[in-house]
C-alpha positions in Angstrom: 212.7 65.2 168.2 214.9 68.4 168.5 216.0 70.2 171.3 213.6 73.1 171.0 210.4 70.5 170.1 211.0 69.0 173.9 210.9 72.3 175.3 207.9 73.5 173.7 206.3 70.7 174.1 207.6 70.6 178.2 206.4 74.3 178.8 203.5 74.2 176.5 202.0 71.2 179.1 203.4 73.1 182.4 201.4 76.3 180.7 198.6 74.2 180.3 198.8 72.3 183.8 198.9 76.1 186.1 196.1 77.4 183.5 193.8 74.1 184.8 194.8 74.7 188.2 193.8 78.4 188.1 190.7 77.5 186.5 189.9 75.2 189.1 191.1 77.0 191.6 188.6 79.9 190.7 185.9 77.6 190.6 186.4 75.9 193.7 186.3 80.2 194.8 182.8 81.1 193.4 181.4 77.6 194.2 182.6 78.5 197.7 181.1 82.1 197.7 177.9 81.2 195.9 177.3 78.5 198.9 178.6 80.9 201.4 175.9 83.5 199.8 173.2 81.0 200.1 173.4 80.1 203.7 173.9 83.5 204.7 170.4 84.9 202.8 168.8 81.9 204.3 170.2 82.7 207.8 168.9 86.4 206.8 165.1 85.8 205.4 165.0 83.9 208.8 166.2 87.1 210.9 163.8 89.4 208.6 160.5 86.9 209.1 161.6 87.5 213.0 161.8 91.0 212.8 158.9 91.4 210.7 156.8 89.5 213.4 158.0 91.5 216.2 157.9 94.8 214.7 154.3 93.8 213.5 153.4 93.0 217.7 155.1 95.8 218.7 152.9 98.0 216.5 150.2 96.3 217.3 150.4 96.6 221.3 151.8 100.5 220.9 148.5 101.3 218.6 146.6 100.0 221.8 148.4 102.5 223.8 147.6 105.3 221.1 144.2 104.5 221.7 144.4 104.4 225.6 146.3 107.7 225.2 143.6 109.1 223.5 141.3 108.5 225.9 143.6 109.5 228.9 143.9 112.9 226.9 140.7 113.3 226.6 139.7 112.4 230.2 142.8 114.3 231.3 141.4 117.6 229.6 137.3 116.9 231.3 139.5 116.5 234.7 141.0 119.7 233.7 137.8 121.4 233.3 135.9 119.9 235.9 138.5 121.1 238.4 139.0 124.3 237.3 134.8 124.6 237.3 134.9 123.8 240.7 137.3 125.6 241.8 138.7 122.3 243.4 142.4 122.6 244.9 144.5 119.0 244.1 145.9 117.9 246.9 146.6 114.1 245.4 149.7 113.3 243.4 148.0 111.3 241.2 146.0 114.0 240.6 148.6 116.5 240.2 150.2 114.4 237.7 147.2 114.2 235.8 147.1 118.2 236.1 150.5 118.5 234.8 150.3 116.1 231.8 152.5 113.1 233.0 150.5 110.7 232.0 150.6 112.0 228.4 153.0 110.1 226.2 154.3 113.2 224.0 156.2 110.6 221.7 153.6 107.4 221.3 152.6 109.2 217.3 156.7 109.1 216.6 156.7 105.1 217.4 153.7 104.6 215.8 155.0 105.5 213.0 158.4 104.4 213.2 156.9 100.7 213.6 155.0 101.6 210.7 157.7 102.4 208.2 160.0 99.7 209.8 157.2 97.3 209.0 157.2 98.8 205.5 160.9 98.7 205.0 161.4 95.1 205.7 158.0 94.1 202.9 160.5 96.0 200.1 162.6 92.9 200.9 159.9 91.0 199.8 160.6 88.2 202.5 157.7 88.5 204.2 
């Protein structure tokens, strides 16, 4: 065997050697990542069915205070009338409160539908 035969033959099987360990190497990498990427969707669904199941009681127990708002508007606005009818000077707080509209949640439509289209966000997912 000639001198150049041995070292062809001696870098032709290191070349070979460092390409299997790169190839291995980046196997052993996306193995790693795809595993990795596994867990942390599962860990995520999980978090998303939680959320979904909050948000979903949360807009559930605001729409009851929509409703009670309605109905403390509305009863609000007869007080109103009734008063002013009568002629009647406040001398309650509570009253007074009801005459200057601090019972009256301004904001309760926003959250309603906030929930709503957080609710909505998290079906796109389609984890829940």
């Amino acid at each position: 065997m000639t001198t150049e035969k041995i070292v062809n033959n001696y870098l032709f099987g290191k070349t070979e050697l460092a390409s299997q360990k790169v190839e291995l190497a980046l196997l052993d990498t996306i193995e790693s990542d795809v595993l990795a990427n596994g867990k942390s969707k599962d860990t995520a669904r999980q978090l998303i069915r939680d959320s979904f199941s909050n948000i979903s009681k949360a807009f559930d127990l605001y729409t009851s205070v929509k409703n009670r708002q309605d109905n403390i508007k509305k009863n609000s606005d007869k007080f109103k009338t009734s008063i002013k009818e009568l002629g009647i000077e406040v001398t309650d707080q509570f009253q007074k409160n009801i005459l200057a509209d601090l019972y009256i949640d301004k904001e309760i439509d926003n959250s309603v539908k906030a929930l709503q289209s957080a609710s909505n966000a998290l079906k796109i997912t389609g984890e829940v």
